[in-house]
C-alpha positions, -999 to 999 in steps of 0.1 A, spaced: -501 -140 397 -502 -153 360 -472 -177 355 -444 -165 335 -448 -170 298 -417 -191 282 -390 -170 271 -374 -179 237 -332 -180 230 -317 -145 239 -309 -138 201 -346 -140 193 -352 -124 219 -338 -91 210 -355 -94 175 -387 -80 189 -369 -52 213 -346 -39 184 -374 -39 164 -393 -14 189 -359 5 194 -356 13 161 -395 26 161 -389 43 190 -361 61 177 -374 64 144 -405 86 165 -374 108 182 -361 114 151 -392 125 136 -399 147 165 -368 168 159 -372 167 126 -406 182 129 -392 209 154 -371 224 129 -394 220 96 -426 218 113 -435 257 119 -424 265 80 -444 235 64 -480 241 80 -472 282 83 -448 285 55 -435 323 47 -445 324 10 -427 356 -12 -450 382 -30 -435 390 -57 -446 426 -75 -441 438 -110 -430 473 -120 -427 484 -152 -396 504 -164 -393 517 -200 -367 507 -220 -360 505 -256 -349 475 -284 -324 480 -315 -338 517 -328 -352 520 -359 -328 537 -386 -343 562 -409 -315 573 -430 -291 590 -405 -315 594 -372 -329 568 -351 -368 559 -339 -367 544 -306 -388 517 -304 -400 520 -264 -415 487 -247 -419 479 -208 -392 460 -188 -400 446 -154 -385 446 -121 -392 419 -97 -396 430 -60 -407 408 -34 -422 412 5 -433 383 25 -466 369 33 -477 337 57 -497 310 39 -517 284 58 -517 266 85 -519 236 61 -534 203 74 -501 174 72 -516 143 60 -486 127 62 -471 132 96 -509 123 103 -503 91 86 -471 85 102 -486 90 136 -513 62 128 -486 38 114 -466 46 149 -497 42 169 -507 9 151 -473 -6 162 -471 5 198 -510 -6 200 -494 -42 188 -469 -42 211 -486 -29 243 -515 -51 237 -486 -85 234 -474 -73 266 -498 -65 288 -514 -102 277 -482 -114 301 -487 -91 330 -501 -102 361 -541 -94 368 -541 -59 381 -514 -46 354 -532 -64 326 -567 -46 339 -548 -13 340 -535 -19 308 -564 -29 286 -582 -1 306 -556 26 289 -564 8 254 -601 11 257 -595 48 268 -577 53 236 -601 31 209 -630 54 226 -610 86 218 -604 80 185 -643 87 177 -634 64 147 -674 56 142 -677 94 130 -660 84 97 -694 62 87 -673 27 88 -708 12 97 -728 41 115 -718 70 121 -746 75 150 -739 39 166 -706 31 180 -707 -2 156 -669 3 149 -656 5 183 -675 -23 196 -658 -50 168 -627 -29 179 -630 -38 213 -638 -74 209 -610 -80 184 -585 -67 205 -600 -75 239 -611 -109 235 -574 -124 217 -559 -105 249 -578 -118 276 -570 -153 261 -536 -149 257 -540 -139 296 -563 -166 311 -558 -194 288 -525 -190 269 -498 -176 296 -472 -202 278 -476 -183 247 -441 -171 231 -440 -131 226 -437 -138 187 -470 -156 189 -489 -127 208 -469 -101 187 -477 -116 155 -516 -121 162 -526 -81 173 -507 -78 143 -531 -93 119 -563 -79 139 -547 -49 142 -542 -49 103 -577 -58 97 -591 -32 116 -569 -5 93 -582 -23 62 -619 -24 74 -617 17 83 -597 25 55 -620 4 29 -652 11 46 -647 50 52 -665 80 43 -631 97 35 -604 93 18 -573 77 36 -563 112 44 -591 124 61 -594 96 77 -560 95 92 -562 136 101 -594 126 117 -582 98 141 -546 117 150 -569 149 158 -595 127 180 -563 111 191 -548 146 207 -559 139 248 -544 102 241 -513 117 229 -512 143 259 -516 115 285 -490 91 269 -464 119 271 -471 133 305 -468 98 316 -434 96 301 -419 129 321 -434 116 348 -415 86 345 -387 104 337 -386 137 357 -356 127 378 -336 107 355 -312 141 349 -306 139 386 -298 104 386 -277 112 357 -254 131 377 -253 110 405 -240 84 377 -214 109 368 -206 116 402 -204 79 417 -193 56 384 -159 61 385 -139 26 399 -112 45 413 -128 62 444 -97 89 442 -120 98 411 -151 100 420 -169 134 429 -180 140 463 -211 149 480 -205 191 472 -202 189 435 -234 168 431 -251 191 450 -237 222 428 -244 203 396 -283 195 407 -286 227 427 -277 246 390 -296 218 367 -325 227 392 -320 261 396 -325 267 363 -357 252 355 -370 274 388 -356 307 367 -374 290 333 -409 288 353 -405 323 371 -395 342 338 -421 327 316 -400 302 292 -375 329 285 -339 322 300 -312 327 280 -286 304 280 -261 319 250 -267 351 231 -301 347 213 -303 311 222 -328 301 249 -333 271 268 -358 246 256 -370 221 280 -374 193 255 -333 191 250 -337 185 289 -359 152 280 -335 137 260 -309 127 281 -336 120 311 -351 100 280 -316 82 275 -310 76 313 -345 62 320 -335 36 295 -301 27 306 -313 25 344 -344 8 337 -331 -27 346 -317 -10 382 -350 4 386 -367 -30 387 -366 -24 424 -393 2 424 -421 -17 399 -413 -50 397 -443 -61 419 -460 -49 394 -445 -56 361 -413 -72 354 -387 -61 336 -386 -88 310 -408 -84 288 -429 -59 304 -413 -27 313 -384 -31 288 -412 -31 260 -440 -7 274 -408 20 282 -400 20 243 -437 22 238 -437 47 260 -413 70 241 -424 65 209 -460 73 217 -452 102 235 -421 112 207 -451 111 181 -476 127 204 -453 157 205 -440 154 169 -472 158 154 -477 186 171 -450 203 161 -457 190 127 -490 207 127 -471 243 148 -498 232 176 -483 259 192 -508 257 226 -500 218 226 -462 223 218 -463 251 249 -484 233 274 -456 204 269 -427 225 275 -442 237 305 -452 206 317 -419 188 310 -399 221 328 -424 217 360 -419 183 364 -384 181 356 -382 210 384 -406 192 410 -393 159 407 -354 164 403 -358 184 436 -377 157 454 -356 128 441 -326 151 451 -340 156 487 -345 115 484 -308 111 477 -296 134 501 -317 119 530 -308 84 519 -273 86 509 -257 117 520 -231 102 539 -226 73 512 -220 100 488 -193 115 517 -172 85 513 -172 89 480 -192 52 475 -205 39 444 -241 54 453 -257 51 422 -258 10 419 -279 14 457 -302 45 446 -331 24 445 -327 4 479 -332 38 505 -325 29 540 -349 55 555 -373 79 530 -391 55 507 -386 56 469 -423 63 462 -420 96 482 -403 109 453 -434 107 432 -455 117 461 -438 152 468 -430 159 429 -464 154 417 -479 169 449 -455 198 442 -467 196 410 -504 194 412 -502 228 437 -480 246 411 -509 236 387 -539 243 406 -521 280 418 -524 285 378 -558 271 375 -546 240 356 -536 261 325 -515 234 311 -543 211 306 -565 247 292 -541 247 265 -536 211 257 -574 214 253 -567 246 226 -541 221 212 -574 197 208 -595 220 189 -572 234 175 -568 199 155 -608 198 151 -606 233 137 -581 225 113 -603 189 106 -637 211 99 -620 239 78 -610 215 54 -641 200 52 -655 235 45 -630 243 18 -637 210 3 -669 221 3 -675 256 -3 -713 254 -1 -719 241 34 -716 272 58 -723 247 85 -689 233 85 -667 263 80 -695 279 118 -681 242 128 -649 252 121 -650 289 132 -666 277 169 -641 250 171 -615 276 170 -634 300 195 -632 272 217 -593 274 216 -588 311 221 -614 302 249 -587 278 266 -559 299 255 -558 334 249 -520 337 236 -529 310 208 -519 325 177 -520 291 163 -563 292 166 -564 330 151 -542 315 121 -566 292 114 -597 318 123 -576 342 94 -571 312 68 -613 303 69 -619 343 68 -593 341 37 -609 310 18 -642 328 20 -627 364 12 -639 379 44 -606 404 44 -621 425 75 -626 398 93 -592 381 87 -579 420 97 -596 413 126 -586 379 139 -548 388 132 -546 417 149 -567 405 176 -539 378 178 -511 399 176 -527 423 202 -519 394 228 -489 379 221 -459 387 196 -452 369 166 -430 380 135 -455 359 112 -483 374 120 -471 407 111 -462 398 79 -495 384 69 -515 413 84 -494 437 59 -495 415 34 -534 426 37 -524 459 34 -517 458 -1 -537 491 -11 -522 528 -13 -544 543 10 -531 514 34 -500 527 36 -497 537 72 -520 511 85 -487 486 66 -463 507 84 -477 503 118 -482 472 118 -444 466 103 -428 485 131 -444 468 160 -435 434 144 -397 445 140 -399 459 174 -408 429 187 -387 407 165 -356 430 159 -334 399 145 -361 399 118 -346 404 82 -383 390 65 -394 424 86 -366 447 76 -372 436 37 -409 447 38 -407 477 57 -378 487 29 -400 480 3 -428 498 19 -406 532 21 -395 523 -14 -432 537 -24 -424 571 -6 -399 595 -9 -384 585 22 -348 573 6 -330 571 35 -356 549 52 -354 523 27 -315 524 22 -315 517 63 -337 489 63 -318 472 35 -293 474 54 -307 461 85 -319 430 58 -288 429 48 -271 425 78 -296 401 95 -292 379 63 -262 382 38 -272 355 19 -309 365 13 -312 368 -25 -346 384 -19 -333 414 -4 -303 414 -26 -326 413 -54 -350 444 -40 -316 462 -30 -308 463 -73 -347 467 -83 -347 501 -59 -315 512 -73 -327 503 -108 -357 524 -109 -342 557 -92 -318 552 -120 -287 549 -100 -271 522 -130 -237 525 -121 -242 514 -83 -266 489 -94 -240 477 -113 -214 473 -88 -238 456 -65 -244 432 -92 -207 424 -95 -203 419 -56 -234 395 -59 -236 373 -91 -272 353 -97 -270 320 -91 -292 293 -113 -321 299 -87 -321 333 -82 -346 343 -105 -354 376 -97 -325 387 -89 -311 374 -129 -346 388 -142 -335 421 -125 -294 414 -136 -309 411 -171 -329 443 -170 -301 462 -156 -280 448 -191 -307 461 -214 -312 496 -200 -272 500 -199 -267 481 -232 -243 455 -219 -243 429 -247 -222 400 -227 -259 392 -202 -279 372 -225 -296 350 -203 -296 317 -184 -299 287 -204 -320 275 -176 -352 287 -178 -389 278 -164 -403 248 -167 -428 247 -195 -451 223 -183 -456 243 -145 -469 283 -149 -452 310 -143 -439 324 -111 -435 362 -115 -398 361 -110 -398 333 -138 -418 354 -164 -394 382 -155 -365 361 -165 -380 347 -197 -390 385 -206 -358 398 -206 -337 367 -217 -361 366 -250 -356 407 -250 -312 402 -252 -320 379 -277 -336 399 -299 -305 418 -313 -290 381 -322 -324 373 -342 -321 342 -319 -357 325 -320 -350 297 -300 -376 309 -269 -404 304 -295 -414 266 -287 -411 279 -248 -429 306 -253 -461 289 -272 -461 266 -244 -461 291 -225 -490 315 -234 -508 281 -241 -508 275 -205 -535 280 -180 -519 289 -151 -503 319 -171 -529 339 -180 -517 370 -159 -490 370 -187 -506 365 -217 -503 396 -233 -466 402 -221 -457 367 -237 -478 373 -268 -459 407 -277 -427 389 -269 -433 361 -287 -441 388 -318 -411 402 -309 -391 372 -313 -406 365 -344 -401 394 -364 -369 406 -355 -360 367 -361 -368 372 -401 -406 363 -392 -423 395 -399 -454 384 -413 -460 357 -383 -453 384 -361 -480 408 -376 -504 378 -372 -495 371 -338 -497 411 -327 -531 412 -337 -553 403 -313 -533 425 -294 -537 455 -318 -576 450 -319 -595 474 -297 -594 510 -288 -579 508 -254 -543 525 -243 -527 490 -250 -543 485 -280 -530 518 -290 -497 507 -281 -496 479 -297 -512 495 -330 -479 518 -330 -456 491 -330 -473 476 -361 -468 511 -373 -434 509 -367 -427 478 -383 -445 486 -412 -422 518 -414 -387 495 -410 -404 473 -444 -411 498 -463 -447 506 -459 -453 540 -458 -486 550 -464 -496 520 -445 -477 525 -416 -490 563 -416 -525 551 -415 -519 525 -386 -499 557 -364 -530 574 -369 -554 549 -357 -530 548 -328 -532 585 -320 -571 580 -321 -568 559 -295 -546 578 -272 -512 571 -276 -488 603 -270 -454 595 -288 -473 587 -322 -464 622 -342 -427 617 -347 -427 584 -365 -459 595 -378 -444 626 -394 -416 606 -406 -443 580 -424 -455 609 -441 -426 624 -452 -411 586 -469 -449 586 -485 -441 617 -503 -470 640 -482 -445 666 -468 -474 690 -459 -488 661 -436 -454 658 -424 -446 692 -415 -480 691 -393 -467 662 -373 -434 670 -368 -448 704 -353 -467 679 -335 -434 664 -322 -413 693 -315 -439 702 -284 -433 669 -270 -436 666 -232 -408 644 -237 -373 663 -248 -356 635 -271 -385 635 -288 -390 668 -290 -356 678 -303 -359 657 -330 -393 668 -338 -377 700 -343 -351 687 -359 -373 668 -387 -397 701 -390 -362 721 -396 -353 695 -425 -390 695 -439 -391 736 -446 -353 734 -459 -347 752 -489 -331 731 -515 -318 763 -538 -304 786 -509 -297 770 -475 -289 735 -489 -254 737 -504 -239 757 -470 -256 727 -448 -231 697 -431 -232 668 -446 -254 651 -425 -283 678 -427 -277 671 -466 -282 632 -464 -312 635 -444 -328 657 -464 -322 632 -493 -333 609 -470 -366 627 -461 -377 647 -489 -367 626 -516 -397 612 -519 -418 640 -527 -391 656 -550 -404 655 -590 -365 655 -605 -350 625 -586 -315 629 -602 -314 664 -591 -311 648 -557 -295 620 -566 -264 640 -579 -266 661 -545 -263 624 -524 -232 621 -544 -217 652 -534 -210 647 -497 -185 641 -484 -188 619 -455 -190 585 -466 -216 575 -438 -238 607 -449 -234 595 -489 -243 561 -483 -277 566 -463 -288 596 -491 -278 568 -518 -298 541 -505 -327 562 -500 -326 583 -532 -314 551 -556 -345 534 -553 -367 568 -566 -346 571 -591 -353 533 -605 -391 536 -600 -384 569 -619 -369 549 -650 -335 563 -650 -316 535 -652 -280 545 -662 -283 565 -628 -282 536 -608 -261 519 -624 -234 541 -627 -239 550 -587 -237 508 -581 -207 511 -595 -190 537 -583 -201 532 -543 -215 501 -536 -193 475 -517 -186 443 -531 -219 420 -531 -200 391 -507 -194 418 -484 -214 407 -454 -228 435 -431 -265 454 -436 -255 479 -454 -242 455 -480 -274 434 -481 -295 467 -488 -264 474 -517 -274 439 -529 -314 440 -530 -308 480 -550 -285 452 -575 -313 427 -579 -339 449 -582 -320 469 -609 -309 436 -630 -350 425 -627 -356 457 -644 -327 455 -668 -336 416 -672 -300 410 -668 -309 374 -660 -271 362 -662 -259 390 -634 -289 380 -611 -283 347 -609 -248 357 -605 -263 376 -577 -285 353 -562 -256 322 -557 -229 346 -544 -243 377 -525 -249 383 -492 -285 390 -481 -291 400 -447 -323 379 -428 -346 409 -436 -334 412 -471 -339 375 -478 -372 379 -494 -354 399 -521 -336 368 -529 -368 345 -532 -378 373 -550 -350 372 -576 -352 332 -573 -385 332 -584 -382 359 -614 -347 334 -624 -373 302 -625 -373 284 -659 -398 263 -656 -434 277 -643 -442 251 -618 -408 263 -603 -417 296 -608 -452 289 -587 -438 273 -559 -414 302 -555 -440 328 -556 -463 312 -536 -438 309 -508 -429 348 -514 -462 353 -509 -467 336 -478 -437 347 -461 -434 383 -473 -462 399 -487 -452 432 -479 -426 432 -507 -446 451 -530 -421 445 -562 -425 405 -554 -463 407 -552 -466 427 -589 -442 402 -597 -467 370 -587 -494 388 -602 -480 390 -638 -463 352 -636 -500 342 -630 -517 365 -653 -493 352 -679 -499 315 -670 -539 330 -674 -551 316 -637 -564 354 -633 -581 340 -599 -550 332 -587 -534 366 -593 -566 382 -578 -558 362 -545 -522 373 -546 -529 411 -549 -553 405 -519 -530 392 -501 -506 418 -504 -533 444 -496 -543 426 -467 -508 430 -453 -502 466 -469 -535 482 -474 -527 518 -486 -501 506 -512 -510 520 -545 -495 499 -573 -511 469 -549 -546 490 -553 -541 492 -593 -533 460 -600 -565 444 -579 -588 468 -594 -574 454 -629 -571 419 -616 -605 421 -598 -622 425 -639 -599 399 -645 -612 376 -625 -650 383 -633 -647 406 -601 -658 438 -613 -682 447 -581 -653 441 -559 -635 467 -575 -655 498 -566 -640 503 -534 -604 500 -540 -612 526 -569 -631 547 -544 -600 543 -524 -579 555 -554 -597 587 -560 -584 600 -524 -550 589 -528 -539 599 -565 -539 630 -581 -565 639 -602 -549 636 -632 -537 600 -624 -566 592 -614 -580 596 -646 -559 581 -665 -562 553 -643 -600 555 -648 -598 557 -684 -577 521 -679 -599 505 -660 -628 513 -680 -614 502 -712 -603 468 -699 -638 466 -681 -648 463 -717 -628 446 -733 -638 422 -703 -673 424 -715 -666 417 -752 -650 387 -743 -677 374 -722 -704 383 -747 -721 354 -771 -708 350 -805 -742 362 -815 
């Protein structure tokens, strides 16, 4: 026997044993922490969201009295599940090292105190443990020597054995705070000196460490496994009035049902129900045994202290105990080792069952008629009078050890699954890290053959199998290995990722199955019910998906997924009003994106102006979720209407970012969008153009909404030859706005052949006002004219105007109606014909008489107040546009009228130039501002400069013809003259060919008087 090592004052001495109580708890704690979050951090259930367009329409485009809808996508979000993983947890890894290192500290201090034979035991369990660590693998010297483990041994072996032989006296501190520093050196030399990075290294010791783990926490429910039954003798016994104490009976009722429910738990498989859908779980059992092992441990010096003491010894190792064996089994759950996590429930349930009943049969045979008189039996429990304490241990484990062998010693099968399981996981990320070697991921693949070897339930090995398959886009094979899985045992994960696989039309039934049999087998399932409602949400089947909404529903009332689907389905079979009342019963919260990118869709299709958007949107610097781009679609969509542009620096950042390239294109058109109903038109032309470019279906698209903004500016013939390179490239719903474009041009006959076009629409809107335009087009002005309503009247002004020769025949007709809505919109239309016509007094006398007052702020007004500016330009009435300018209201897209009028005002030229030039930056599709530019520079004689203007504005509104006259003139201006053939060219097909000559004759002469400029005095 060694002699008994001082021990130090008691306060000092409790340092060191608080110190391991609070690890030891700390590892409890983990453990149930890990029990609840460990399943959903290495298998997390991951949403899929899905996409599905649903036409919808902005702010329509106003052509006189009828309205062009401008048509665009919206997007519902949907979601189904899927099962990602199982992830790798470095850190529970690394907190299962950092709880190894201490107990390795601590065992080693103690076991330097015990006598001979413990100490030999002792050191023997640390070499078992250094050698199953396989640390030399990680190359800290060689990785084919066992370099490492040797200097492992001898630093930890050699202070030990002296502490042992030479230095018994030593203090606990002293021994405590030595394996400390070696301890700590050996970390530093296989952390510095590793192949790996710390977090390899760690997953590659903890998964080594799995058999060390298993043996640690049998060993603890062995030590254990009657400590319940003790506990109720306690409760039984404790009570110092004996009138209060329990008798023999009730003991043996509270055992006989503790007992007789771990016999039902073994004979039904793990399944006994304790409350409605709450099951009995073995590892609840531990704790108290757990807490009663502690608080007996002094009493049950009796039975060990031959062996080891209970100061220091047992009071140390039994809180080393627990916390090895509490991180054993936490990492394990950590990691959803499910063969592991199984193999020590069963274990824990058998020897809970074998022992309590022999330690019972020990307390009956020993104090039976103690326990009669109602004696304090639980303070003699450990002194027996006839059956021997050890007997207990004999029959339990013997009981035991035949339970085991009668099932062929599956319990140690499947903590060996458990084992490679971890090597599986250890080798597929070495694999992944390294897509090249196909060694590793065969490694990885055998390792987990191994498993389902060992344990043929072990979904946890097929997960893995699946998640290789998935890495290297083997999808059969992943088919495979899941339904191979689920083929053996239940799951309701599994299920979910084998449909997620199913993500093809033709795998519709092959989705379905596989949906069914997982909700048959997990009928509390709402993740189930969702999916198999979105998968009948493909199908006709309506009532199918109504019913398992409801079954989602009702399994989870809270679930924002489903209540998100739930408005998505009734969104796209167009049941708006119910949608709507489900939306009121179930308000987005801040994260509920799909459900408010949904909400927000719903608002635009029924035109409810109060949804705007959240001001909370996605984080610029992350990418997009799908829900998130949904939300930012349709919150920059209801802003549109308010000209709001303050999504723009978002959505740069946003297009700009890599991990959003899926919604590039969607994000680009928005962010035109944005711009040009913000007052930005000409940045939003710029931006729509590498979308317009091609001859695809979206580029067709695309081409037609350039159409239709050219048509809202102004730009007739332009926007007429843009509709047409859109009906080249396949887009249906061109011919209506293109008739319209032809009709403002003044080409009625190309109108009338379009609108026919129109009126045979698939589409009925579209069609009726096809047939509507067609009806106005072949109106007779003489006979059927006068007898029409008013409104027929304005929008004939409206339409045919433009190709009428006597202006103020129609002119007098606009002011003949009636309706003061009908007059206006034939006024503004016909006013501005008659003031290219010349007719001055016309205008004037019609501003006079029915234009509001210039403050007056609405659109209407604004168009009233460009007609002014425009008329005063002509007039040069410099005093009345300046007048203008300061007081009037101009709308945002009228604003370029006033920079306009600002410009033409300037009295100084550098004034002038900086004005023009930012006209013509900012709107060079006002034609009447471009001239303007032109003639200030060909005034100031910088004909270059008014060459680059005129480009400019052709480049914006190609088929313009004043634009077209004044570069050809410009172009021989400029010493240009070749550049000019084309645009003449160009000419020829667009004028008449009268006009054409005279043009011609124009050209010619200033081409020569060009000449004789340029020619040599000579």
């Amino acid at each position: 026997m060694v002699p008994t090592p001082a021990l130090p004052p008691a306060p000092r001495r409790r340092v060191a044993l608080l110190i391991l109580g609070f690890v030891a708890l700390l590892a409890v704690g983990l453990a149930l922490f890990h029990s609840f979050t460990g399943s959903e951090r290495t298998l997390p259930v991951v949403t899929v969201p899905q996409l599905t367009p649903i036409p919808t329409t902005l702010t329509p485009l106003k052509i006189g009295l009828d309205e062009l809808a401008v048509r665009l996508n919206g997007y519902l979000v949907t979601q189904t599940y899927d099962v990602a993983g199982p992830y790798v947890q470095p850190e529970a890894a690394m907190a299962w090292l950092g709880l190894l290192a201490v107990c390795l500290v601590y065992f080693l201090a103690l076991v330097s105190t015990l006598a001979r034979p413990a100490f030999v035991v002792g050191m023997a369990l640390v070499i078992f443990l250094l050698m199953s660590l396989n640390a030399d693998l990680l190359g800290v010297f060689d990785s084919l020597q066992q370099y490492f483990l040797v200097l492992a041994l001898a630093l930890l072996g050699l202070p030990a054995f002296a502490f042992h032989a030479f230095w018994p006296t030593a203090t606990l501190g002293q021994r405590l705070l030595t394996f400390a520093v070696v301890v700590s050196a050996l970390n530093v030399i296989l952390l510095s000196q590793s192949n790996f990075s710390p977090a390899f290294t760690a997953l590659h010791l903890t998964s080594y460490a799995t058999i060390s783990g298993a043996v640690a926490f049998a060993l603890l429910v062995l030590w254990v496994a009657f400590e319940n039954i003790h506990g109720l003798l306690w409760l039984n016994t404790q009570a110092e009035n004996p009138g209060s104490r329990f008798g023999l009976l009730p003991f043996v009722l509270a055992s006989g049902l503790y007992l007789g429910t771990l016999l039902l738990y073994y004979l039904n498989d793990g399944e006994v129900l304790i409350l409605p859908n709450v099951r009995l779980d073995p590892y609840l059992l531990l704790l108290p045994a757990v807490l009663v092992g502690w608080l007996g441990l002094r009493r049950r010096a009796a039975t060990y202290g031959s062996w080891v003491g209970y100061w220091p010894g047992a009071a140390h190792i039994y809180l080393v105990l627990v916390a090895l064996a509490a991180g054993s089994l936490g990492y394990a759950l950590a990691t959803a080792n499910d063969p592991l996590i199984t193999a020590g429930r069963d274990f824990t349930a058998l020897a809970l069952l074998t022992c309590g009943g022999a330690f019972l049969l020990y307390i009956l045979l020993n104090f039976a008629p103690l326990m009669r008189q109602r004696l304090r039996v639980y303070r003699v429990v450990y002194e027996p009078r006839r059956l021997p304490f050890y007997t207990v241990y004999v029959i339990g484990i013997g009981a035991l050890g035949i339970v085991s062998m009668r099932n062929n010693f599956f319990v140690l099968n499947q903590v060996r699954a458990g084992f490679y399981n971890n090597l599986g996981d250890l080798s597929r990320l070495q694999s992944e890290e390294d897509p090249t070697n196909d060694g590793l991921a065969l490694l990885a693949e055998r390792y987990y053959a191994e498993s389902d070897v060992y344990d043929r339930f072990n979904h946890r090995a097929s997960m893995g199998r699946a998640a290789l398959y998935r890495f290297r886009n083997q999808r059969q094979n992943e088919i495979n290995a899941l339904r191979r899985a689920l083929s053996r045992a239940p799951s309701e994960k599994i299920p979910l990722r084998l449909a997620a696989l199913f993500d093809e039309p033709s795998d519709f039934f092959d989705r379905q199955k596989t949906l069914q049999e997982g909700i048959k087998n997990a009928p509390r399932s709402a993740r189930l019910a969702n999916d198999l409602a979105q998968l009948y949400s493909r199908s006709a089947l309506t009532d199918s998906v109504l019913f398992y909404q409801q079954r989602a529903t009702t399994l989870s009332p809270d679930n924002t997924i489903v209540r998100a689907n739930q408005l998505a389905f009734l969104v796209q079979n167009q049941e708006l009003k119910a949608a709507q009342e489900l939306l009121r019963e179930n308000a987005p919260q801040t994260d509920d994106m799909a459900l408010q990118s949904n909400a927000l869709l719903l608002a635009q299709l029924t035109g409810d102006n109060t949804a705007t958007g959240t001001s909370t949107l996605a984080d610029s610097t992350n990418g997009l979720s799908a829900a998130e781009f949904g939300r930012l679609y349709h919150t920059g969509l209801r802003r549109l209407a308010a000209h709001d542009t303050t999504l723009l620096p978002l959505l740069n950042q946003a297009i700009s970012h890599p991990d959003n390239e899926a919604y590039v294109e969607q994000l680009t058109f928005l962010r035109a969008l944005t711009q040009y109903y913000g007052g930005r038109p000409v940045a939003a032309q710029a931006t729509l153009l590498p979308l317009v470019i091609g001859t695809s279906p979206s580029a067709a698209y695309y081409q037609q909404v350039r159409a239709m903004w050219l048509l809202d500016q102004g730009l007739y013939a332009t926007a007429a030859a843009y509709f047409a390179e859109a009906a080249r490239n396949g887009f249906a719903e061109v011919a209506l706005p293109r008739a319209y474009a032809f009709a403002l041009a003044g080409q009625p006959d190309s109108a009338q052949i379009q609108a026919a076009v129109a009126a045979q629409d698939p589409n009925p809107t579209l069609a009726r006002q096809g047939q509507r335009l067609r009806n106005l087009l072949t109106l007779d002005f003489t006979t059927q004219f006068p007898s029409a309503p008013d409104s027929i009247k304005a929008q004939y002004i409206v339409v045919v105007g433009a190709a009428d020769a006597n202006p103020m025949a129609l002119l007098t007709a606009a002011e003949a109606i009636e309706t003061p809505t009908a007059r206006q919109a034939a006024l503004l239309a016909q006013l501005p014909r008659v003031l290219a016509a010349g007719n001055l007094e016309g205008v004037r006398a019609a501003l006079q008489r029915y234009a509001p007052s210039p403050a007056t702020k609405s659109a209407a007004s604004s168009q009233w107040n460009a007609l002014r500016g425009k008329l005063y330009v002509q007039t040069q009435q410099t005093t009345n546009l300046r007048q203008l300018v300061s007081t009037s209201y101009f709308a945002p897209q009228h604003q370029p009228h006033r920079l306009y009028f600002q410009a033409t005002l300037a009295d100084k030229p550098v004034d002038a130039a900086r004005l023009y030039a930012k006209l013509i930056r900012e709107a060079p599709y006002l034609t009447e501002g471009v001239l303007a530019a032109a003639d200030f520079h060909v005034r100031q004689r910088d004909y270059a400069k008014a060459y680059d203007v005129l480009l400019k504005g052709l480049d914006y509104n190609p088929e313009s013809v004043p634009l077209l006259k004044a570069y050809v003139i410009a172009a021989v201006r400029a010493g240009l003259a070749p550049y000019a053939e084309e645009p003449l060219d160009k000419l020829r097909t667009l004028l008449a060919p009268a006009e054409y000559a005279t043009f011609r004759s124009q050209y010619e002469a200033q081409r020569a008087a060009q000449a004789a400029a340029l020619a040599p005095w000579n």
